[in-house]
C-alpha positions as CSV (number, residue, x, y, z in Angstrom):
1,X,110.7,122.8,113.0
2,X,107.5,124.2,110.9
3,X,105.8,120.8,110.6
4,X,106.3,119.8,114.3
5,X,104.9,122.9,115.6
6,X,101.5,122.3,113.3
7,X,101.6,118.8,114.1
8,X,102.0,120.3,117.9
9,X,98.8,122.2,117.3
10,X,96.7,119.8,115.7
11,X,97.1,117.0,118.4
12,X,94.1,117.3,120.1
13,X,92.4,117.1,117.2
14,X,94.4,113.8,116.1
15,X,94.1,112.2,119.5
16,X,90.5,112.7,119.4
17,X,90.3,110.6,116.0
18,X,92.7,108.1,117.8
19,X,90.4,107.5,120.4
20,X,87.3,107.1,118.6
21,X,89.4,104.3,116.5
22,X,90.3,102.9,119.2
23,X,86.8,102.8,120.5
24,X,85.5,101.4,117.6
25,X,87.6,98.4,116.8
26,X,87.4,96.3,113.6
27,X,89.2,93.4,112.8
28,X,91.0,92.2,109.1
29,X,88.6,93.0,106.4
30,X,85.6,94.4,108.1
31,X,87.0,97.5,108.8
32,X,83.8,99.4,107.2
33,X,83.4,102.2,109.6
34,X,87.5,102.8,109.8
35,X,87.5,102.8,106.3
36,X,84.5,104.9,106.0
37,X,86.2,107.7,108.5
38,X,89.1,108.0,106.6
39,X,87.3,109.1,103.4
40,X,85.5,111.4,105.3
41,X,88.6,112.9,106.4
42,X,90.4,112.5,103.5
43,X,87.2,114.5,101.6
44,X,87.0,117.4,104.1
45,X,90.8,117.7,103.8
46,X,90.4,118.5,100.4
47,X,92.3,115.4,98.7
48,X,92.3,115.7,95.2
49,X,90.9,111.8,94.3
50,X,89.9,109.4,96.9
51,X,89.4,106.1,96.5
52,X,87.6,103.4,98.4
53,X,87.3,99.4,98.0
54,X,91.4,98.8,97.5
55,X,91.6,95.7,98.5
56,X,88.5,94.5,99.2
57,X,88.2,97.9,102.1
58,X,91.2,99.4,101.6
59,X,91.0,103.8,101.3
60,X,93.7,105.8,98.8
61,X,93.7,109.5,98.7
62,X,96.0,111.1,96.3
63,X,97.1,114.7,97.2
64,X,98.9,116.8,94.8
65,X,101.7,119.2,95.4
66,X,101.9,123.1,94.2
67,X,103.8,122.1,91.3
68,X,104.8,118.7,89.8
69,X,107.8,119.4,87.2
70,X,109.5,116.1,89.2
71,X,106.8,113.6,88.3
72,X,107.6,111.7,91.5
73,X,104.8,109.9,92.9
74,X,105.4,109.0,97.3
75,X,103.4,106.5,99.0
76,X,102.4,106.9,102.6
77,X,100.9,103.3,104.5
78,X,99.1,102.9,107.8
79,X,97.2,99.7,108.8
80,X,93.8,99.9,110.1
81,X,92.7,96.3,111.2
82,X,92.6,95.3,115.4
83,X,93.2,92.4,116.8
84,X,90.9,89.8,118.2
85,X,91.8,90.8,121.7
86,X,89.5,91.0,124.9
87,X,91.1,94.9,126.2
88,X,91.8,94.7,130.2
89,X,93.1,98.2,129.7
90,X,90.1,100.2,131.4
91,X,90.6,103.2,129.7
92,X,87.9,106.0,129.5
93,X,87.6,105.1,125.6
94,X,88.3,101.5,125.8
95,X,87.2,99.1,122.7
96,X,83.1,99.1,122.6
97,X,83.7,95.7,120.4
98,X,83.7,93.0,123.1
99,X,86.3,90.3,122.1
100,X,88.0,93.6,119.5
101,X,90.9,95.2,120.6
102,X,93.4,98.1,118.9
103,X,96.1,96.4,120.7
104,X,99.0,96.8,117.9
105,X,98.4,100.4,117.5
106,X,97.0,100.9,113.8
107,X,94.8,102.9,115.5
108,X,97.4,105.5,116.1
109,X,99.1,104.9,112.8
110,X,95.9,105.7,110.7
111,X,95.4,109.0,113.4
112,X,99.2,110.2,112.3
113,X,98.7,109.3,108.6
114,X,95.6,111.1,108.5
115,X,97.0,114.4,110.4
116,X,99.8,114.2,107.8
117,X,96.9,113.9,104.9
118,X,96.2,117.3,106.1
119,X,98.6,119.4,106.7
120,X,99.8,117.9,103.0
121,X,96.7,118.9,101.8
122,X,96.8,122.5,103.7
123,X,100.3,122.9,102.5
124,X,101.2,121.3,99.4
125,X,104.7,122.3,99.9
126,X,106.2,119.6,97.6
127,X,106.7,119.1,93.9
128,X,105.1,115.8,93.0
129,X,102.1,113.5,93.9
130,X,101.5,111.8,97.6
131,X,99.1,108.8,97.8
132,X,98.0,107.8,101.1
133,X,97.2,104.4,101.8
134,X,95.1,103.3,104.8
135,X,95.3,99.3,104.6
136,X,92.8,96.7,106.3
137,X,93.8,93.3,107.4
138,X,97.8,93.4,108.0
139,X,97.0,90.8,111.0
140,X,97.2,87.9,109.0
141,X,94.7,88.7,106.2
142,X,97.1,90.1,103.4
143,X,95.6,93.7,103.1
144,X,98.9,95.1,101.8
145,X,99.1,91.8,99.4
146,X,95.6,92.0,98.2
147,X,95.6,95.9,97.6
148,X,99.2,96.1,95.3
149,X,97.0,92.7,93.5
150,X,94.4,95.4,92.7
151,X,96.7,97.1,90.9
152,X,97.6,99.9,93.6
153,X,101.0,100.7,92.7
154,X,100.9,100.6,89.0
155,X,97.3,102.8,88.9
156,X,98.8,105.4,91.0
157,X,102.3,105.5,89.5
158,X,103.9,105.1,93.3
159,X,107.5,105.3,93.0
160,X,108.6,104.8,96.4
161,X,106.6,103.5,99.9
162,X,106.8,104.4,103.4
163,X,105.7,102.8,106.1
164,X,106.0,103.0,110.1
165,X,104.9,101.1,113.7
166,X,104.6,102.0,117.1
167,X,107.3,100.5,119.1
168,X,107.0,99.9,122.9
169,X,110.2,100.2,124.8
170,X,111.4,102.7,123.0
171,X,111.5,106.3,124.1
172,X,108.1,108.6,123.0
173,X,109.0,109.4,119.6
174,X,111.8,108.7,119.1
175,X,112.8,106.1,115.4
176,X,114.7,102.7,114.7
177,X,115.2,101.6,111.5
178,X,117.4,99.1,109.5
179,X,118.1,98.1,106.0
180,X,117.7,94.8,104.6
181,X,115.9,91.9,106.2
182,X,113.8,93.9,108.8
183,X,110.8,91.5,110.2
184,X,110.6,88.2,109.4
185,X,108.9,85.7,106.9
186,X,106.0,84.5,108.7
187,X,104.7,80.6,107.8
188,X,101.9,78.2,109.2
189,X,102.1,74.2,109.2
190,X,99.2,72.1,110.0
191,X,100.7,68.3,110.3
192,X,98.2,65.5,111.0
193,X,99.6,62.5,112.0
194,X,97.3,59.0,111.1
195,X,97.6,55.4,113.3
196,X,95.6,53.1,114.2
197,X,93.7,53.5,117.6
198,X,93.0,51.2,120.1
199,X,92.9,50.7,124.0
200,X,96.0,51.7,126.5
201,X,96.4,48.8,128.3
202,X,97.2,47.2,124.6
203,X,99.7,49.3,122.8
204,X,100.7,46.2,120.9
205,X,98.2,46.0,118.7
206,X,97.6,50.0,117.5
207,X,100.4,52.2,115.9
208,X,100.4,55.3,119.0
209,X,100.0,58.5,117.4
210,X,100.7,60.3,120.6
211,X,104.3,59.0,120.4
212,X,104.6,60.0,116.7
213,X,103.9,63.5,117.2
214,X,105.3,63.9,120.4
215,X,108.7,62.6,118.4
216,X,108.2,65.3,115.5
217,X,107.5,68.6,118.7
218,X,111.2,67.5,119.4
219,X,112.8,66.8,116.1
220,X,111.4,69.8,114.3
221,X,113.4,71.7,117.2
222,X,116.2,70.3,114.9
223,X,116.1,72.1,112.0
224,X,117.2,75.3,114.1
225,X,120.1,73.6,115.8
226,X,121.1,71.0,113.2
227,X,120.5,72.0,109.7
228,X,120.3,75.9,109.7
229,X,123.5,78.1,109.9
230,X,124.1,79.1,113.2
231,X,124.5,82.5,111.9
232,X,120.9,82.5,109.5
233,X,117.9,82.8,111.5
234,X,114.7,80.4,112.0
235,X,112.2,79.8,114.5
236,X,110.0,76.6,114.2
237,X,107.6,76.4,117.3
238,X,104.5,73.9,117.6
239,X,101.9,75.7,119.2
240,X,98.9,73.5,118.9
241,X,98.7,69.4,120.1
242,X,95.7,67.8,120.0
243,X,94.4,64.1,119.9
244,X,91.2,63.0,118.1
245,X,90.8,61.1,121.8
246,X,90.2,62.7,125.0
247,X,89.9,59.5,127.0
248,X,92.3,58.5,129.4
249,X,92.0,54.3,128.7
250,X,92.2,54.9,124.3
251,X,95.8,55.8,122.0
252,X,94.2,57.8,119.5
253,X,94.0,57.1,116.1
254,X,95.1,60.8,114.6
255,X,97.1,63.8,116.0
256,X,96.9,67.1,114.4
257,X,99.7,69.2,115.5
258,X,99.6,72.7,114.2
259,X,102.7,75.7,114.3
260,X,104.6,78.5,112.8
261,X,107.8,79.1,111.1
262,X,109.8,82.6,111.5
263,X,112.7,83.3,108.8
264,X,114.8,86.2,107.7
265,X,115.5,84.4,103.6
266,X,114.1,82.5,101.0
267,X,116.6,80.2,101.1
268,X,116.0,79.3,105.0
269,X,112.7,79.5,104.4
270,X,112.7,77.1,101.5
271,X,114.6,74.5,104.3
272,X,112.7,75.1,106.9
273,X,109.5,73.7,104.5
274,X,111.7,70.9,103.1
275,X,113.2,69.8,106.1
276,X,109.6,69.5,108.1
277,X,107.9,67.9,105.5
278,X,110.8,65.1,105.4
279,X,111.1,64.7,109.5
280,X,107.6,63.7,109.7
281,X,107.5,62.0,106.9
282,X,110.2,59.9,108.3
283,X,109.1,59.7,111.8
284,X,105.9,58.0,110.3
285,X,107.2,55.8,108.4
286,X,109.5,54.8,111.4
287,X,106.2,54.1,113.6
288,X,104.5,52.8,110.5
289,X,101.9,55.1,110.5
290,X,100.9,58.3,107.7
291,X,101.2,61.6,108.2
292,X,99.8,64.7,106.1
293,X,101.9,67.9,106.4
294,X,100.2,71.5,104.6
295,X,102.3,74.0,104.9
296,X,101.2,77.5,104.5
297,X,103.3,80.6,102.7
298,X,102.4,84.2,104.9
299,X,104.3,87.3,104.6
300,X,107.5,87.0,103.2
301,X,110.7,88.6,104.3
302,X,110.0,92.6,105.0
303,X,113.3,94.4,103.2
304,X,114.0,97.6,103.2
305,X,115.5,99.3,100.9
306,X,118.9,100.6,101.4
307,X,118.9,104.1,99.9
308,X,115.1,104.6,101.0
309,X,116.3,103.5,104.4
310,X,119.4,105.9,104.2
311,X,116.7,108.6,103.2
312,X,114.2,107.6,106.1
313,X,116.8,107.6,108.9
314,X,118.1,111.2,107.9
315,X,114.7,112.3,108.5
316,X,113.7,110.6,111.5
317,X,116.8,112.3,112.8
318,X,115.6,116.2,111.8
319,X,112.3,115.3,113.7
320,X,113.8,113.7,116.4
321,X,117.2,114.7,116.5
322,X,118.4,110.9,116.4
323,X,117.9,107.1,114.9
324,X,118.7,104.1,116.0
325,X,119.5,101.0,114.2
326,X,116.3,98.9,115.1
327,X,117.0,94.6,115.8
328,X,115.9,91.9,113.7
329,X,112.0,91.3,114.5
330,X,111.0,87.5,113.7
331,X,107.3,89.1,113.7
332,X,105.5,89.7,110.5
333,X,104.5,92.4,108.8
334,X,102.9,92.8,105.3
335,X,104.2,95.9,104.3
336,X,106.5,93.6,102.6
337,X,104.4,92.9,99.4
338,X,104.3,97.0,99.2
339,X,108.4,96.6,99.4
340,X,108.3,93.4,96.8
341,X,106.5,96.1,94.2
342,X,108.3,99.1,94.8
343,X,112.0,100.4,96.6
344,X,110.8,102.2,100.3
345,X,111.2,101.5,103.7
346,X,109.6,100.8,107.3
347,X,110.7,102.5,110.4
348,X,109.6,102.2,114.3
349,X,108.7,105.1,116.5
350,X,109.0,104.8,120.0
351,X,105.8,104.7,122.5
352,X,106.8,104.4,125.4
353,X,107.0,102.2,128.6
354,X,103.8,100.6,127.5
355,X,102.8,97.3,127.4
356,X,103.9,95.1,124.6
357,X,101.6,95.3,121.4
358,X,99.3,92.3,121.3
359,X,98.4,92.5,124.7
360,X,95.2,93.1,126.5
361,X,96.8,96.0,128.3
362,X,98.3,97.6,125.1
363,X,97.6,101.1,124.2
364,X,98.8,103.3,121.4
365,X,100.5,106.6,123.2
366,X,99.2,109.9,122.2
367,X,102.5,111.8,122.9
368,X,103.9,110.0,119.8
369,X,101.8,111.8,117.3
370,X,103.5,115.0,116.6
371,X,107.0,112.7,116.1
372,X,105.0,110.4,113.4
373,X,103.4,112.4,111.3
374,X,105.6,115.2,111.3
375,X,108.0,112.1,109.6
376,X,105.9,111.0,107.3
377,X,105.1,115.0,106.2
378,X,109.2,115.7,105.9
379,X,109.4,111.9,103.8
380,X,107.6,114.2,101.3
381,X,108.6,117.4,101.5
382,X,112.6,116.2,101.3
383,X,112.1,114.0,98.7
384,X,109.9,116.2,96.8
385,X,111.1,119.6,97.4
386,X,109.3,122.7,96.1
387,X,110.5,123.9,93.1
């Protein structure tokens, strides 16, 4: 295939940009210099607007095809942000940032999308408009949110998004995708359980916070195994415990416990809320003590789109020559605001016997990058053919 072959050719040169992002690590928002490297690209490429400050540091870069009698405008995404992550990986480019880590790959997905920037731009095989869209802060900050609240989609005309991750496990390029629910709503609680303190040899006379929360770790566990279909999905986990009293003689007077909650619907999502709000509510009551409950809305559901997905999958196997249908992932991912706005789809390319993404060891693999953006170039050259 043409695009492979090009994409074959220009891998040194896109490894080379991979490794300098991944030297240079910058986490949610503050991805200045990232940001600022991708306009640089996207300029010397020859892009016909670019535009930086989506966002808050988010880059666009619309490239135009020979002709445009379709009027269809693609969107291409790739995250930018790391993680704050010490890197044991020892690599000759390792992170430079000490405590900053590319350890979820974005810094290979901005390499691809950037080597697909230009042989788009070299090419311009395709009738229509591509926007490229190099996001900050998809760990947890909302990039994808806050950039379609700018006004991305609508000030671009995007008709349709694509989107792709790096997938350890899975064979070196090769793709996994599904329709539907994909990766899963992602939600924070922060419960803070109120008693009265006093000293441990007299339990009588407080109301034991330590008991109280330690009762709510356990019933929360409930709303998986008692109130949720068997068949919907929900994971409620408490992942932080701590007493306002280190002391081993005092029962403290408050307990903050703090967690997450992982669901594939609105409607288990909306439960899951309802249903810890009302067990610790209870359980306090029962002790006779107060409790607080905030309960944060992340990322919703990702969905894909089912003739996007249809579309992506036939494409992933031209490059590849196969694709896979890819499991539920109760991780998060905010390239579900992009898929709230407009129809599209998110797909996983494979790197590898790596370690798992989000780990000190992690590292993006280079041999992917012919596979990923020679998909993202065919998303637009298929969809858009040359008139």
């Amino acid at each position: 295939m043409p695009v492979k072959n090009r994409f074959a050719e220009l891998q040194d040169e896109i490894t080379a940009w991979r490794r300098d992002l991944h030297e240079n690590p910058e986490i949610l928002f503050e991805t200045h210099r990232t940001s600022a490297l991708v306009a640089e690209r996207l300029k010397e490429f020859g892009c016909d607007e670019i535009v930086t400050g989506i966002g808050r540091t988010g880059v666009v870069g619309v490239i135009k095809g020979k002709t445009d009698t379709s009027g269809k405008v693609i969107g291409l995404r790739a995250d930018m942000d790391a993680l704050p992550i010490h890197e044991q990986t020892g690599l000759a480019y390792k992170s430079k940032t000490d405590g900053a880590m590319h350890a979820c790959g974005h810094d290979g997905h901005t390499a691809m999308l950037l080597g697909a920037a230009k042989y788009l731009s070299e090419t311009r095989n395709f009738d229509g408009t591509v926007v490229v869209i190099f996001q900050p802060a998809e760990e947890g900050g909302g990039g994808g949110r806050e950039m379609c609240e700018d006004g991305m989609m609508d000030r671009w005309g995007i008709q349709e998004v694509y989107g792709m991750h790096n997938w350890p496990g899975r064979p070196v390029g090769s793709f996994a995708i599904r329709p539907g629910a994909f990766f899963a709503a992602t939600d924070q609680f922060d419960i803070t359980f109120e008693g009265r303190g006093g000293h441990a040899a007299k339990p009588q006379e407080t109301v034991d916070t330590t008991v109280m929360a330690s009762q709510a770790v356990l019933a929360l566990q409930t709303i998986a195994s008692r109130n949720a279909d068997p068949i919907d999905q929900v994971v409620v986990s408490v992942t932080s415990f701590e007493t306002s009293s280190k002391a081993f003689n005092v029962i403290p007077q408050r307990v903050q416990l703090k967690g997450t909650v992982r669901t594939m619907s609105k409607d288990m999502r909306d439960l899951a809320e309802t249903r810890i709000k009302d067990i610790c509510a209870g359980i306090a009551a029962t002790f006779g003590g107060t409790v607080d409950v905030t309960y944060y809305r992340g990322y919703p559901v990702m969905v894909n789109h089912e003739e996007q997905t249809d579309f992506a999958a036939e494409v992933a196997k031209a490059v590849s020559g196969g694709c896979d249908e890819a499991p539920l992932v109760m991780g998060g991912e905010d390239f579900a605001f992009m898929l709230e706005e407009r129809p599209g789809a998110y797909i996983l390319v494979g790197n590898g016997d790596s370690a798992a993404v989000h780990h000190p060891e992690y590292n993006f693999n280079d041999e992917a990058i012919p596979a990923g953006c020679s998909w993202w170039a065919e998303i637009v050259e298929r969809r858009m053919p040359a008139a």
